[in-house]
MIKOLMI-535880 format. One line per field, with one value per atom (N, C-alpha, C): residue in three letters; chain; atom name; z, y, x. Coordinates in nm, 4 decimals. Example, Ala and Ser with C-alpha at 12.3 -4.5 7.8 and 13.67 -1.06 7.14 Angstrom:
<sites>
type: ALA,ALA,ALA,SER,SER,SER .
mol: A,A,A,A,A,A .
atom: N,CA,C,N,CA,C .
Z: 0.7800,0.7800,0.7800,0.7080,0.7140,0.7870 .
Y: -0.5690,-0.4500,-0.3300,-0.2250,-0.1060,0.0030 .
X: 1.3190,1.2300,1.3200,1.2850,1.3670,1.2900 .
</sites>
This chain:
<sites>
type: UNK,UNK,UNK,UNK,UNK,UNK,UNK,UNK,UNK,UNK,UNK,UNK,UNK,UNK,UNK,UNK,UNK,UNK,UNK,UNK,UNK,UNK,UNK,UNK,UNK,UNK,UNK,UNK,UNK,UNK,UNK,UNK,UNK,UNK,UNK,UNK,UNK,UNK,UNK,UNK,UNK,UNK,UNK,UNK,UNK,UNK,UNK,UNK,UNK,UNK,UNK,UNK,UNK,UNK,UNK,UNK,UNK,UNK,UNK,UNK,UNK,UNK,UNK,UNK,UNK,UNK,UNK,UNK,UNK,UNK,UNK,UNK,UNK,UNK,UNK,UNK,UNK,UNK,UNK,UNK,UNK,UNK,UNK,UNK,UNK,UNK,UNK,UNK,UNK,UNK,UNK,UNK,UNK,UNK,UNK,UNK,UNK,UNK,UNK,UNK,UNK,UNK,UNK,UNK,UNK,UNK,UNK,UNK,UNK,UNK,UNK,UNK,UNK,UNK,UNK,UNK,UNK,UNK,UNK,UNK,UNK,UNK,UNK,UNK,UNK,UNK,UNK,UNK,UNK,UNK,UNK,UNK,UNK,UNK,UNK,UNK,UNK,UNK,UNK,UNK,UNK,UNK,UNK,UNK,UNK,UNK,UNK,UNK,UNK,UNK,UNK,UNK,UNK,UNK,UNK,UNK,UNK,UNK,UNK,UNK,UNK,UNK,UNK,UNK,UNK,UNK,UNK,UNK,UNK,UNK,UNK,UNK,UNK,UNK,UNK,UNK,UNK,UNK,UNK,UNK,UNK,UNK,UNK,UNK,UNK,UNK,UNK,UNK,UNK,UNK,UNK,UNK,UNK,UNK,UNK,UNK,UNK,UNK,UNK,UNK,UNK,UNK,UNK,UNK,UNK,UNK,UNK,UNK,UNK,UNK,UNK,UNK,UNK,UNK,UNK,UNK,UNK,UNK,UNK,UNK,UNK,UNK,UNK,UNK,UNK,UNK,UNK,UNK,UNK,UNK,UNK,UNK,UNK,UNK,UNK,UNK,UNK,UNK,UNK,UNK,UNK,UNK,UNK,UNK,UNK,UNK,UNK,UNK,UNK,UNK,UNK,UNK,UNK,UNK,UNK,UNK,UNK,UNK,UNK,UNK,UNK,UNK,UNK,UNK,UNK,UNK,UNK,UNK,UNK,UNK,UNK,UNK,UNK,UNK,UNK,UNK,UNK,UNK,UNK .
mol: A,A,A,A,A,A,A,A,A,A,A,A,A,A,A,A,A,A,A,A,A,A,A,A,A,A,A,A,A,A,A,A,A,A,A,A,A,A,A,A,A,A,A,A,A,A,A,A,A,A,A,A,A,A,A,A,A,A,A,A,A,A,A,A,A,A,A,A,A,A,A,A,A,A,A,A,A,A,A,A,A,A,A,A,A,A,A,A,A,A,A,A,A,A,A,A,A,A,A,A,A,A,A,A,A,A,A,A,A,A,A,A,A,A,A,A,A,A,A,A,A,A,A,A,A,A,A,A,A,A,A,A,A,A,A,A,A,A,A,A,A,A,A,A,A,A,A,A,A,A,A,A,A,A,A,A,A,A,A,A,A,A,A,A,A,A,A,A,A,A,A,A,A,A,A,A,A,A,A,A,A,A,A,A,A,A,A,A,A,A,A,A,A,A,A,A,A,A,A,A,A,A,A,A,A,A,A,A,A,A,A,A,A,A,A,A,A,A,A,A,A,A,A,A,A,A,A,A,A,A,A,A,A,A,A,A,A,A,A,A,A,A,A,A,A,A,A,A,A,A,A,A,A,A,A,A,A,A,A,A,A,A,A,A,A,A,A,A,A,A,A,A,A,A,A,A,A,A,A .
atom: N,CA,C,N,CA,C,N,CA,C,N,CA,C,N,CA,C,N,CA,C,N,CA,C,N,CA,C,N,CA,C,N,CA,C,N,CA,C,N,CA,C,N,CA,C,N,CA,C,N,CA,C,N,CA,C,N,CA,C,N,CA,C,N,CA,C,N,CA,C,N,CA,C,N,CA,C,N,CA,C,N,CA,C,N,CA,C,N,CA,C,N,CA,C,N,CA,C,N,CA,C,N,CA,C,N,CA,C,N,CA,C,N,CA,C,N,CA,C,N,CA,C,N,CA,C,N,CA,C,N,CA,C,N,CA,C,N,CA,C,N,CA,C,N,CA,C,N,CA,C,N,CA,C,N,CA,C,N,CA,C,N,CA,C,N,CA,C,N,CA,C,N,CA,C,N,CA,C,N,CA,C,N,CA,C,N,CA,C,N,CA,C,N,CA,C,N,CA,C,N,CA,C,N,CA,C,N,CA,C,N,CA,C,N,CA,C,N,CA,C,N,CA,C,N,CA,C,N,CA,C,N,CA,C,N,CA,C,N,CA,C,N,CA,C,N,CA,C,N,CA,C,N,CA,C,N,CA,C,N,CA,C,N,CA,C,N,CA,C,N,CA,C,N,CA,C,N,CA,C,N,CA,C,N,CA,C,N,CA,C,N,CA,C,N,CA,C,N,CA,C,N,CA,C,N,CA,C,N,CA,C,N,CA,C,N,CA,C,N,CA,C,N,CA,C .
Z: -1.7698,-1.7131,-1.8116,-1.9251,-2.0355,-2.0213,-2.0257,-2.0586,-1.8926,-1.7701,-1.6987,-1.6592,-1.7314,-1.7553,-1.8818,-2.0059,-2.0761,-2.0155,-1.9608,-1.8833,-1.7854,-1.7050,-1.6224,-1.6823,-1.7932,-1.8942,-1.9705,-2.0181,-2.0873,-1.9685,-1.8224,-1.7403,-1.7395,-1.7373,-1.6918,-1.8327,-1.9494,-2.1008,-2.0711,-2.0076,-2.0245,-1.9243,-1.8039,-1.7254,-1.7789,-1.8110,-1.8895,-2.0161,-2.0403,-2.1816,-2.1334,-1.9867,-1.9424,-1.8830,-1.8434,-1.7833,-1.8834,-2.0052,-2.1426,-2.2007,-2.1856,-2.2246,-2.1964,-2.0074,-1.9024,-1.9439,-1.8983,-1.9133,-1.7664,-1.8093,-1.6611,-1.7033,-1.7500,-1.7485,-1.5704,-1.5752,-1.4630,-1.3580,-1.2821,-1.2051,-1.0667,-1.0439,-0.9199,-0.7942,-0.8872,-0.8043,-0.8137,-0.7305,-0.7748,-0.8686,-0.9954,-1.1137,-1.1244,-1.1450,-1.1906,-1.0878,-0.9762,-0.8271,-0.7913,-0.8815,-0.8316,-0.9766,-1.0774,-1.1934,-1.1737,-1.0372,-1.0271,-0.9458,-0.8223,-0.7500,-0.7907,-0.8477,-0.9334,-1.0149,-1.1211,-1.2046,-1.1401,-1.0004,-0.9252,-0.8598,-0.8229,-0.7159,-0.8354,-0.9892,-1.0915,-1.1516,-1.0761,-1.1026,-0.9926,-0.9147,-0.8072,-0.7459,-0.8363,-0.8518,-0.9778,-1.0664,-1.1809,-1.0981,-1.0451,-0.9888,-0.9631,-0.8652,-0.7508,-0.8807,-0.9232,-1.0241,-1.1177,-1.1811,-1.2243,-1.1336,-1.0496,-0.9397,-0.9082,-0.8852,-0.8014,-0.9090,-1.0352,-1.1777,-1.2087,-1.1807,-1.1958,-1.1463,-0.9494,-0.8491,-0.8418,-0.9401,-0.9228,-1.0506,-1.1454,-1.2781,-1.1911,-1.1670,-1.0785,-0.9581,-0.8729,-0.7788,-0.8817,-1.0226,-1.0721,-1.1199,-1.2021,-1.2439,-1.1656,-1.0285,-0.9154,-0.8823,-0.8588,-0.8331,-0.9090,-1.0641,-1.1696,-1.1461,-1.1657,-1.1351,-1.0103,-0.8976,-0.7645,-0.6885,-0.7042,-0.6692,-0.5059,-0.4618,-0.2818,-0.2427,-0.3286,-0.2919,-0.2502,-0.3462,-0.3352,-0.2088,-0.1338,0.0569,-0.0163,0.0296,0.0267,0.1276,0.1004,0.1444,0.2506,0.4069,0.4944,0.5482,0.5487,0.5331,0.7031,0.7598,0.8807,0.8806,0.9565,0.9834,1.0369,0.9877,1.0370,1.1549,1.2331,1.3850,1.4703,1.3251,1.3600,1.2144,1.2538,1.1021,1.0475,0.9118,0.8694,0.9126,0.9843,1.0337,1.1751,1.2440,1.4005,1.3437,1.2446,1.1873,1.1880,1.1129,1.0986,1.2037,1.2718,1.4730,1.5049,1.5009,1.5656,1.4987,1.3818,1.3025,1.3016,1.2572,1.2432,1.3472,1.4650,1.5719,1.5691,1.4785,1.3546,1.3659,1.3904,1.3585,1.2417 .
Y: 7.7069,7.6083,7.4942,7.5581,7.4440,7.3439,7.3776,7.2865,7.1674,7.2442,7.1254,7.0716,7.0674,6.9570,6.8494,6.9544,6.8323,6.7280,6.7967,6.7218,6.6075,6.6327,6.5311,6.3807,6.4950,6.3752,6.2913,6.3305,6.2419,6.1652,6.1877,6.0978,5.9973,6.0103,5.8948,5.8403,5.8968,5.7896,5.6846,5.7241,5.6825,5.5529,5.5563,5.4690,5.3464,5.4276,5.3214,5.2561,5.3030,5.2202,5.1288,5.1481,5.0661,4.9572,4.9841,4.8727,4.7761,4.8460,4.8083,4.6946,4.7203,4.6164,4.5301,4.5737,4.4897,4.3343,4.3803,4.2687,4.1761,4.0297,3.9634,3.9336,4.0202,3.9606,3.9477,3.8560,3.8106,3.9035,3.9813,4.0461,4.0370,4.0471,4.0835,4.1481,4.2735,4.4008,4.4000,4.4775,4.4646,4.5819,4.5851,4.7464,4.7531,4.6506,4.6996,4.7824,4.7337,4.8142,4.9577,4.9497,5.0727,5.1738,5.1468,5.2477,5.2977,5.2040,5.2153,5.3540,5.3171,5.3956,5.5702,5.5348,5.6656,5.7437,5.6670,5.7173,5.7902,5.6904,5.8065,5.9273,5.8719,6.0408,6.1398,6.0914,6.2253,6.3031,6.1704,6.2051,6.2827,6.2787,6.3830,6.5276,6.4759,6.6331,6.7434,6.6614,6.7550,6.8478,6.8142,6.9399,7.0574,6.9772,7.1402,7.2098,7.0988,7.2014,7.3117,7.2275,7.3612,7.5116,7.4149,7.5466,7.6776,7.5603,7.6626,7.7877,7.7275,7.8240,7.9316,7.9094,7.9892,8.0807,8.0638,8.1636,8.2144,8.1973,8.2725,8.3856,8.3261,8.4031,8.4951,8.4946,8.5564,8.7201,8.6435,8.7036,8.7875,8.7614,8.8700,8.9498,8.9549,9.0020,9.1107,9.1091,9.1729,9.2540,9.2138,9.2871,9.4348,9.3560,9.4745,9.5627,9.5086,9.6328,9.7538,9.6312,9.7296,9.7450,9.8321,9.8181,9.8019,9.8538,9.8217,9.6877,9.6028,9.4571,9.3836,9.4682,9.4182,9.4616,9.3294,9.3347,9.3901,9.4444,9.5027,9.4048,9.3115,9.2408,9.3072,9.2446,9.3366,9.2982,9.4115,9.3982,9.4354,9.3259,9.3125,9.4383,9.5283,9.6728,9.5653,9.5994,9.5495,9.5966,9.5062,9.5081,9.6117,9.7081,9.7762,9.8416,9.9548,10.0590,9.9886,10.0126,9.9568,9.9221,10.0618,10.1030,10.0480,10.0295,9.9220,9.7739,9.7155,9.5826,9.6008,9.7226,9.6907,9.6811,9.7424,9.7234,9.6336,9.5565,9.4770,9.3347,9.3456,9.2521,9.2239,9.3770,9.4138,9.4263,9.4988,9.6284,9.7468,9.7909,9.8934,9.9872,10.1311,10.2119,10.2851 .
X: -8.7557,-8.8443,-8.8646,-8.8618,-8.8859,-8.7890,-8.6839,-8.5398,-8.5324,-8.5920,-8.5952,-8.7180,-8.8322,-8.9221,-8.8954,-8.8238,-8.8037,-8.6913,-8.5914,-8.5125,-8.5854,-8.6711,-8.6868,-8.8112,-8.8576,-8.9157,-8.8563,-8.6733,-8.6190,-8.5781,-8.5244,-8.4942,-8.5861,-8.7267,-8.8224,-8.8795,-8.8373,-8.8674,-8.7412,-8.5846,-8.5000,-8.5165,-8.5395,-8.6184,-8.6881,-8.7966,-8.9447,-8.8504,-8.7951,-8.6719,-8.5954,-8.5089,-8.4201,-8.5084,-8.6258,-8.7186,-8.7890,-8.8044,-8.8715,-8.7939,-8.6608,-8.5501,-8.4689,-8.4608,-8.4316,-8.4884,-8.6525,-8.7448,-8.7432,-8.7357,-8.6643,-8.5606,-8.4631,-8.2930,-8.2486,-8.1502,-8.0906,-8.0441,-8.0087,-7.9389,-7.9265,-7.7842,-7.7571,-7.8131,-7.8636,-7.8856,-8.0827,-8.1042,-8.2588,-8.2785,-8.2281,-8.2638,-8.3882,-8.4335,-8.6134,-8.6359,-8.6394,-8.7114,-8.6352,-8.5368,-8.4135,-8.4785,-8.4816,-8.5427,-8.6854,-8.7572,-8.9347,-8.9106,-8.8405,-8.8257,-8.7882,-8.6401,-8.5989,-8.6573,-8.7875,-8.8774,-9.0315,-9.0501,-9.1395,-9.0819,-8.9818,-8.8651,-8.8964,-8.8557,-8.8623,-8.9959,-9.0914,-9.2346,-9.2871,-9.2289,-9.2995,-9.2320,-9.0793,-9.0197,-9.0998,-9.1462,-9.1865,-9.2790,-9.3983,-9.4759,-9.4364,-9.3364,-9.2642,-9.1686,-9.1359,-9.0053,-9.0926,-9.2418,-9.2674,-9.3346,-9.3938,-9.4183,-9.3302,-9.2184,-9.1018,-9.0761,-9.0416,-9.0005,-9.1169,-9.2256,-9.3664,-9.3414,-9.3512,-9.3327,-9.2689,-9.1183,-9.0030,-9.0175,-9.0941,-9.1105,-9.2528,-9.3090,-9.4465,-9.3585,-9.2862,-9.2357,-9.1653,-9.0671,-8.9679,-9.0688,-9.1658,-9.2600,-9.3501,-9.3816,-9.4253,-9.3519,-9.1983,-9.0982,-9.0866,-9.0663,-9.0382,-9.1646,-9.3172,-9.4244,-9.3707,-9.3838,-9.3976,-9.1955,-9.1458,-8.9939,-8.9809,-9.1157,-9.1146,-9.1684,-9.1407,-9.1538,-8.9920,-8.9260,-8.7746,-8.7463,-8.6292,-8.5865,-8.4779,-8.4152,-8.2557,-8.1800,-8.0664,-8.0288,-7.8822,-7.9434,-7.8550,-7.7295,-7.6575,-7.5062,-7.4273,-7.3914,-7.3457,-7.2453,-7.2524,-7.1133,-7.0080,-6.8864,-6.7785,-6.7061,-6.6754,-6.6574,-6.6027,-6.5118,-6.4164,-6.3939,-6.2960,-6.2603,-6.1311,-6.1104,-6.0376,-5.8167,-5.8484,-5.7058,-5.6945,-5.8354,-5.8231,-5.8046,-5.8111,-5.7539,-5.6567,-5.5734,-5.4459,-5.3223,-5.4103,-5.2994,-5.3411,-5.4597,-5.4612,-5.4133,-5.3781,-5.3066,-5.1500,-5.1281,-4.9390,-4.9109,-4.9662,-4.9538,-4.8739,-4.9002,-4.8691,-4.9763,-4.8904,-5.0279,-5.0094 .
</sites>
């Protein structure tokens, strides 16, 4: 969790730097308004990102206490036995 908050904090120092130095230089493109934008998108991901990492560290944690929290993830039976594929593939019995 650490490594992607500092991550999304060097994105938005990196921002406030490119805007810091921009200044009113000339451009084509509208960057100021394009780094404003991008630097709030990363400001309003930080919340959830640390949330999400919490609940997931919370939920593994619950898990390990109680083992009847864990779903057993379910596995579709296959349509047929392995030797009715093969006739119906080769037509070969």
């Amino acid at each position: 969790m650490a490594l992607s908050v500092a991550w999304l904090l060097v994105q938005i120092a990196a921002g406030a730097a490119v805007l810091a130095v921009s200044g009113n230089a000339p451009c084509d493109v509208p960057l100021q308004l394009f780094v404003i934008v991008y630097m709030v998108r990363l400001g309003l991901t930080l919340p959830v990102t640390v949330y999400e990492r919490l609940y997931a560290l919370e939920r593994h944690r619950a898990e390990l206490a109680n083992p009847e929290l864990r779903h057993p993830v379910p596995v579709a039976p296959l349509p047929c036995s392995p030797s009715e594929l093969t006739v119906k593939r080769y037509g070969v019995a």
